[in-house]
C-alpha positions in Angstrom: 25.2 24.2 51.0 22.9 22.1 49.0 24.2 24.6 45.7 27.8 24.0 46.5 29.6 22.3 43.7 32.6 20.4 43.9 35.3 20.8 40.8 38.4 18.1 40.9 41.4 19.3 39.1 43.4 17.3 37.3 46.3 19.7 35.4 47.7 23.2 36.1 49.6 25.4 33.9 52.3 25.6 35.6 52.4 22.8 38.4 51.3 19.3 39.0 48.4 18.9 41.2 48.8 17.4 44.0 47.3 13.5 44.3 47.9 13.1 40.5 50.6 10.4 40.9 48.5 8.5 43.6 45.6 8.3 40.3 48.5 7.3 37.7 50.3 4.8 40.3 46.6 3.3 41.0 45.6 3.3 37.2 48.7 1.6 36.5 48.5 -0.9 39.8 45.1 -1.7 37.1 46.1 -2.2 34.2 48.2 -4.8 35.9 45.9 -6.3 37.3 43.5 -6.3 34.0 46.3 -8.4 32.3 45.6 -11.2 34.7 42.1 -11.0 33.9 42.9 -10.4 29.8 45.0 -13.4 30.2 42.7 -15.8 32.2 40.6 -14.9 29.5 42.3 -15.9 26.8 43.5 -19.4 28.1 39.6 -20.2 28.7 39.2 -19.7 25.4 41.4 -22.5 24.7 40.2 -24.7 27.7 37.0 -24.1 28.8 37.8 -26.6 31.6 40.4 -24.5 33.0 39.6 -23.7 36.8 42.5 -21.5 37.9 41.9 -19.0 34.6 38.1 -19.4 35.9 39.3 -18.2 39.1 41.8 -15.6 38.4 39.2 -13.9 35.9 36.7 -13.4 38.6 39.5 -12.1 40.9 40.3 -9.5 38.3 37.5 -9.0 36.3 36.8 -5.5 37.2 39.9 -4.3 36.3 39.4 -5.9 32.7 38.6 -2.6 31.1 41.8 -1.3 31.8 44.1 -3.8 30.5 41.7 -3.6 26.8 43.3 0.6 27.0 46.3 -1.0 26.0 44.8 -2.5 22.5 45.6 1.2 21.4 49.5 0.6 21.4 50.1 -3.1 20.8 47.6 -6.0 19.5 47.8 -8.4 22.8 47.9 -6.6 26.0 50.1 -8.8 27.4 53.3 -8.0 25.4 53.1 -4.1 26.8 56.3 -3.6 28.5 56.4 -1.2 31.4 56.9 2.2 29.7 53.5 1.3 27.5 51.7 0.5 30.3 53.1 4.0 32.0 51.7 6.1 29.4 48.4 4.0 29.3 48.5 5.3 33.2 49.4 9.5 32.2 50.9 10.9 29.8 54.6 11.5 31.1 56.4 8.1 32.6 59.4 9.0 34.4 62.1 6.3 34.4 64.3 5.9 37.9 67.8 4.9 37.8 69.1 1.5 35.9 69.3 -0.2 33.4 66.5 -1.8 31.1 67.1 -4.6 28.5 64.7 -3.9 26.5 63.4 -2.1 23.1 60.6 0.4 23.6 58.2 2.0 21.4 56.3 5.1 22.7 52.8 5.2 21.1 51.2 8.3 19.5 50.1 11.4 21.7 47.9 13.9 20.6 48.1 17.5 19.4 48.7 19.2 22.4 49.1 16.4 24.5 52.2 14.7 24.1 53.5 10.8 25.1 56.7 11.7 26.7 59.5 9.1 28.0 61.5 10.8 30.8 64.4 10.0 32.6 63.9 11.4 36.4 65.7 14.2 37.3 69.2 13.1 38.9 69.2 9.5 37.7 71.0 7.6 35.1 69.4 5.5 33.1 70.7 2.5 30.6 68.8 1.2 27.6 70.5 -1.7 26.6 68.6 -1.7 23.2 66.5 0.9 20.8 63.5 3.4 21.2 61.5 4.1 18.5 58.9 7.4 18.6 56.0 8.5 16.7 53.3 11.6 16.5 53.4 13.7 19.8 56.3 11.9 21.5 58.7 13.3 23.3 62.4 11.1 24.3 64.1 13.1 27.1 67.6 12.2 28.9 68.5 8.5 28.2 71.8 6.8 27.7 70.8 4.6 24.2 73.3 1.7 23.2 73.5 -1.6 22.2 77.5 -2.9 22.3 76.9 -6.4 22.0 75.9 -5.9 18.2 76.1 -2.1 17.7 75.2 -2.1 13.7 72.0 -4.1 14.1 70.0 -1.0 14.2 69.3 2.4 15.7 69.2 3.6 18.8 66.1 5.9 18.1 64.0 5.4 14.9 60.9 7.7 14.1 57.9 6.3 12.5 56.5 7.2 9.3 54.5 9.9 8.7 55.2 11.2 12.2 55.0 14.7 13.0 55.8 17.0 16.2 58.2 15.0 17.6 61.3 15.4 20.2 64.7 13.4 21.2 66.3 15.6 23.6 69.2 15.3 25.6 69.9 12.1 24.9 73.8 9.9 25.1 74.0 7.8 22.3 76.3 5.2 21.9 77.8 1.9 19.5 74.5 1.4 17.6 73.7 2.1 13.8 73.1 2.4 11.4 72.7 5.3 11.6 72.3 5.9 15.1 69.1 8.3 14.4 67.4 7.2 11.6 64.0 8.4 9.3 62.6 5.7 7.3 64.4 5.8 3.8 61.0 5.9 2.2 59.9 9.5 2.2 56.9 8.3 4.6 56.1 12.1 5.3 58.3 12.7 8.5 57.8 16.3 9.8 58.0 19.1 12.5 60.9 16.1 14.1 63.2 18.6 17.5 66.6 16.5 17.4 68.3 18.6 20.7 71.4 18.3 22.9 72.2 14.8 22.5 75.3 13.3 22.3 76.3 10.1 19.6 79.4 9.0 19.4 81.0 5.4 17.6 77.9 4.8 15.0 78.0 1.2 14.5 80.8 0.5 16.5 82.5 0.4 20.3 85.8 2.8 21.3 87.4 -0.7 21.4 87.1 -1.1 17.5 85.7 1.9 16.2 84.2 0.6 12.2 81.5 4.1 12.0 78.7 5.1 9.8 76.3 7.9 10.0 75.3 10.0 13.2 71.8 10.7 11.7 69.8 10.1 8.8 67.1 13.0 8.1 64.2 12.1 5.1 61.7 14.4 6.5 61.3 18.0 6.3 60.9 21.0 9.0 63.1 19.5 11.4 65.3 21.6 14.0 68.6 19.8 14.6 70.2 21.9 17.0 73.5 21.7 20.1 74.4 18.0 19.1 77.7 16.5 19.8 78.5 13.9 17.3 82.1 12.6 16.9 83.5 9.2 16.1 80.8 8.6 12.9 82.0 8.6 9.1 79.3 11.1 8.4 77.9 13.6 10.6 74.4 13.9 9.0 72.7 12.5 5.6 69.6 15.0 4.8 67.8 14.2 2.4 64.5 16.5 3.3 63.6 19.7 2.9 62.9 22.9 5.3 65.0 21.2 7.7 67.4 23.9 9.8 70.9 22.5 11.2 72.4 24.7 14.2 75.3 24.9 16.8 76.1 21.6 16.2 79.7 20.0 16.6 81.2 17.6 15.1 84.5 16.3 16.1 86.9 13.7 16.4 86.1 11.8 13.2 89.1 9.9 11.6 89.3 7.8 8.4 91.4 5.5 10.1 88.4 4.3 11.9 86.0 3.7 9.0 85.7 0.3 8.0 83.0 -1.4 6.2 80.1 0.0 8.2 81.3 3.6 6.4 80.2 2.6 2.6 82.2 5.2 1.6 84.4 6.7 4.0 84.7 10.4 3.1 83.9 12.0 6.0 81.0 15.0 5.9 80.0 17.1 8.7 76.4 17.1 6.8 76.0 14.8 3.6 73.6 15.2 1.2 73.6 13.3 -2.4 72.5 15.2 -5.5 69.6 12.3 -6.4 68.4 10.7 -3.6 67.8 6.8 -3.6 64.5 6.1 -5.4 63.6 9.4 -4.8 61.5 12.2 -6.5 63.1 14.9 -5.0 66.6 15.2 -5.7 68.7 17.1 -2.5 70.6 18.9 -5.7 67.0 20.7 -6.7 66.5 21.3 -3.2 69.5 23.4 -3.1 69.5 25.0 -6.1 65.5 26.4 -6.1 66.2 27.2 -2.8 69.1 29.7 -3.4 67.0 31.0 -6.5 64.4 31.6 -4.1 66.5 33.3 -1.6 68.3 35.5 -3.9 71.7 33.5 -3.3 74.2 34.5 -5.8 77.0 31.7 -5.7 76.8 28.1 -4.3 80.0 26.2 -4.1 79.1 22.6 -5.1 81.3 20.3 -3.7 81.9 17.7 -6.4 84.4 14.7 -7.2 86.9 13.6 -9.4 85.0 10.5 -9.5 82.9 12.7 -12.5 85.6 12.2 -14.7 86.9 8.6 -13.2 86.6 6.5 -16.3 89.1 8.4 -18.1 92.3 6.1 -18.2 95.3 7.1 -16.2 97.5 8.1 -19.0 95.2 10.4 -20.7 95.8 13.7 -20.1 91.9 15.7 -20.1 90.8 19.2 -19.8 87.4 20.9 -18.6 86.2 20.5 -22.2 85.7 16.5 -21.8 82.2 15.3 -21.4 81.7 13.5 -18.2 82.5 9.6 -17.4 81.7 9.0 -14.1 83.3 5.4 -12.7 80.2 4.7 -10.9 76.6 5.7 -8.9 78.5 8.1 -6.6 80.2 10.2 -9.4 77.1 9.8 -11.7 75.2 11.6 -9.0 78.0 14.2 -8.9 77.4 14.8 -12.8 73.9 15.3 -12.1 74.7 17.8 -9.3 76.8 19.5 -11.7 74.3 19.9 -14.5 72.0 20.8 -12.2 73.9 24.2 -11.3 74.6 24.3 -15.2 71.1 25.0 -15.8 70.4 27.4 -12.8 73.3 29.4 -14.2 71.8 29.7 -17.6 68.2 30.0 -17.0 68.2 32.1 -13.7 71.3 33.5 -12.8 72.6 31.6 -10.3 76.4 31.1 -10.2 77.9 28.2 -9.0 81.8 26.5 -8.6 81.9 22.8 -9.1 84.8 21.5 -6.7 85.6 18.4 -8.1 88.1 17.3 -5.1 90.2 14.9 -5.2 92.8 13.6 -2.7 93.3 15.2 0.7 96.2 13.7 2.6 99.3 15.3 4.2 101.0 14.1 1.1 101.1 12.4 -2.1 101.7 8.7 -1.6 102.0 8.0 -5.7 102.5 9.3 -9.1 98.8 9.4 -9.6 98.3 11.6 -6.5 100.4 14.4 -8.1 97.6 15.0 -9.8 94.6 15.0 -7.3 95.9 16.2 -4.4 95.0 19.0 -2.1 97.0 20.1 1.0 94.8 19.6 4.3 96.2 23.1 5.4 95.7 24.2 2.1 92.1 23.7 2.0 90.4 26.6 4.0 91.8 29.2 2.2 90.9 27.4 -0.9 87.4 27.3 -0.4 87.4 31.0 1.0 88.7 32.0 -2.2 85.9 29.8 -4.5 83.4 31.7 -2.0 85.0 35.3 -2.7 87.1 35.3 -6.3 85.2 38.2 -8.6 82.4 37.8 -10.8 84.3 38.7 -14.5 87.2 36.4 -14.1 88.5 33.2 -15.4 91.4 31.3 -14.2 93.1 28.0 -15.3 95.8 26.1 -15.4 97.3 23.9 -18.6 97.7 20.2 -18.1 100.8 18.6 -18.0 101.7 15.2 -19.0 105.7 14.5 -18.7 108.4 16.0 -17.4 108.3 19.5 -18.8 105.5 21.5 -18.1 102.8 24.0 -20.3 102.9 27.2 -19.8 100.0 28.5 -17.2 97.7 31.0 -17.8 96.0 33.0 -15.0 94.5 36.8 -15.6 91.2 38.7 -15.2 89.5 38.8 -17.7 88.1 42.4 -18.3 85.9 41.5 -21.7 83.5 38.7 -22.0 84.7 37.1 -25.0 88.3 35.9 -25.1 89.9 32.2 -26.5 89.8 30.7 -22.9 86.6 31.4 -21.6 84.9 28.9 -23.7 84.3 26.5 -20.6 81.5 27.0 -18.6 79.8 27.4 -15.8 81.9 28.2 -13.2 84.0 24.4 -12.5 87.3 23.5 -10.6 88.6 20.4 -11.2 92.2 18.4 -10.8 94.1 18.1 -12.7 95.1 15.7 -15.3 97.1 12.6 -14.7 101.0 13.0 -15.0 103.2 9.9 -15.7 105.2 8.0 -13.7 108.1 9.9 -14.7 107.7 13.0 -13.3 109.6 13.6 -9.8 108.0 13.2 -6.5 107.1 16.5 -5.6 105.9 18.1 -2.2 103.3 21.1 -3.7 104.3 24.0 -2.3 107.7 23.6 -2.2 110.3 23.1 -4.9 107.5 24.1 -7.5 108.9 25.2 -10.7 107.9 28.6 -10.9 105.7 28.7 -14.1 103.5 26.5 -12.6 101.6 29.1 -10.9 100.8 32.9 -10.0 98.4 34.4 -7.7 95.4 32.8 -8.3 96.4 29.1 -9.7 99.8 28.7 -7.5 98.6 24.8 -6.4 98.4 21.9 -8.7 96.0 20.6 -6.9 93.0 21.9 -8.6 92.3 23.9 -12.1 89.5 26.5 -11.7 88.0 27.9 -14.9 84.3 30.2 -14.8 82.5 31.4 -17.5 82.4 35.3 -18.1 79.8 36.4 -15.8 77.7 39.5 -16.3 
């Protein structure tokens, strides 16, 4: 007997332990007391007269140790709310049913040993406010909103530089902007699991919807997998690198419900500007180095007429005309356009510049004649800027007045001919018509040399180089 040795277990690989609650209920029921102590201290520090902090700290002086654990998460102990003092306690704290008014910040974990904020199983549970998480944190099964002023902030933020991180399963609700959001600084964000939650009316309530974006993603290596995201002006803004996006849905998105929170309401199931804000890496190089990489043959960039959007109304311009962007948003464009220039020329990479324009059921103006695109038109549009051959060339003569050029539309079977000076690859609207010319629903009623096979809508001209 006197050899015998005792072993207490604390984890299992595939089961709690039994008794390992009672320790993190008792180191908690500590910590809590500590905090008397800490703050007896503190007032004697300021009155060295004082005889209840005398008293309370020797009452709860032994327990002093564990209130100082929780110097690791916030600078005065006292100011821990109850989920920091959980994981103080364990590693996991499990939140029971209700509703918290509060914002929470889960602190580091370790490699290998993560912080994780849990709802319990069954329960429903309210955060009337925001959670941020950082290194080794995992957010599991929360309902995240906060009505009363839903575009003061996030409902979940992730702290710079963080890495191995999760929000999962998660209902998200009337907070923004955006609703998940990576610090716009490139702070090294990685190795972030965004899974299974649900966002819906970023920066607004269902009683007046006014959205922005779902999710804003600077870092790089994510998985962003089975969301739901509806009601939002944009689904997601990446702006990092590595990052896979899967199975997720976006729905129910409407421009009659962006506002001023939207910016710039064009709604994108996943956004990403060519030039990043104040950034060294450009989304547009992203792209493009990664398709060179991956032996991608065509990327359909999906520009704006807003490249072109200084030109005055009455001038009639072709694909020839150098770019004038009418502000930051088309100058990007430009950029994303020259970009795919070069990777045509120096490595091979083709690439159609949509330059899109206005997508309503139907005109509304003169002006519109010229930008428009059918909204049932557009699928097979964009099938066919995915699929058209390699040596071909098709365009479309402007027209300015009431009698219009003649088209042109052919293959092209050699790769020198008078209209194939324009290159790379570019579609683009096109050019104003005046007021004079007759409303007209595209499709039908078209004069019939407006179009053949290839260039039968108005809505867009489409013109590629020769390609080998």
């Amino acid at each position: 007997m006197a050899d015998k040795q005792v072993v207490t277990a604390t984890r299992s690989f595939d089961q709690q332990i039994p008794g390992i609650d009672d320790l993190v209920a008792r180191a908690q029921a500590r910590i809590r007391s500590g905090l008397v102590a800490y703050d007896a201290l503190e007032r004697l520090k300021t009155s060295r007269n004082d005889a209840q902090a005398a008293a309370q700290l020797r009452e709860h002086a032994a327990d002093l140790g564990y209130a100082l654990l929780l110097k690791r998460y916030v600078a005065d102990p006292r100011t821990a709310d109850a989920a920091t003092i959980a994981m103080a306690a364990g590693d996991t704290c499990m939140v029971y049913a209700g509703t918290y008014n509060e914002t929470v910040t889960i602190s580091a974990g370790a490699a290998g040993n993560y912080k994780t904020l849990k709802v319990n199983p069954g329960d429903t549970v309210n955060i009337n406010g925001a959670v941020s998480v950082n290194s080794h944190t995992k957010l599991v099964g929360f309902r995240i909103s906060h009505a009363s002023s839903p575009a003061s902030g996030p409902c979940v933020s992730v702290a710079g530089n963080a890495t191995d991180w999760f929000i999962t399963n998660n209902i998200m609700q009337s907070c923004g902007s955006p609703m998940i959001k990576e610090s716009r600084n490139f702070a090294g964000t990685s190795y972030g699991y965004i899974q299974g939650n649900t966002l819906s009316y970023a920066c607004s309530t269902p009683a007046s919807p006014n959205t922005c974006t779902g999710m804003l993603i600077n870092g790089d290596h994510h998985l962003v997998e089975n969301n739901d995201i509806s009601h939002v002006s944009d689904g997601i803004t990446n702006f990092g690198m590595y990052n896979v996006f899967r199975n997720n849905v976006m729905h129910d998105t409407y421009t009659s419900e962006c506002g001023s929170n939207s910016g710039n309401c064009h709604i994108d199931f996943i956004e990403s500007e060519p030039v990043a804000d104040g950034s060294d890496r450009p989304s547009a190089y992203n792209l493009y180095e990664a398709a060179r990489r991956h032996g991608v043959r065509r990327i359909v960039f999906a520009s704006s007429n807003h490249v072109t959007g200084f030109y005055r109304q009455d001038e009639v311009i072709d694909p020839t005309v150098p770019p004038r962007p009418d502000g930051y948003y088309g100058l990007s464009k430009a950029y994303g356009e020259l970009m795919g220039r070069m990777y045509w020329y120096k490595h091979g990479v083709e690439n159609v510049n949509v330059r899109i324009g206005s997508c309503f059921p139907e005109p509304v103006d003169a002006r519109m004649l010229s930008t428009w695109l059918a909204p049932l038109q557009a699928p097979n549009r964009w099938k066919r800027r995915l699929s058209i051959a390699r040596k071909a060339y098709c365009g479309k003569t402007t027209f300015a007045s009431t009698s219009s050029a003649a088209p042109f539309c052919r293959r092209n079977r050699s790769s020198t001919t008078s209209n194939s000076a324009v290159s790379p690859l570019t579609i683009f609207p096109l050019s104003p018509v005046s007021a004079e010319r007759p409303a007209l629903r595209w499709g039908r009623n078209l004069p019939q040399n407006l179009g053949s096979r290839c260039c039968r809508s108005a809505a867009y001209r489409l013109t590629f180089s020769p390609l080998l």
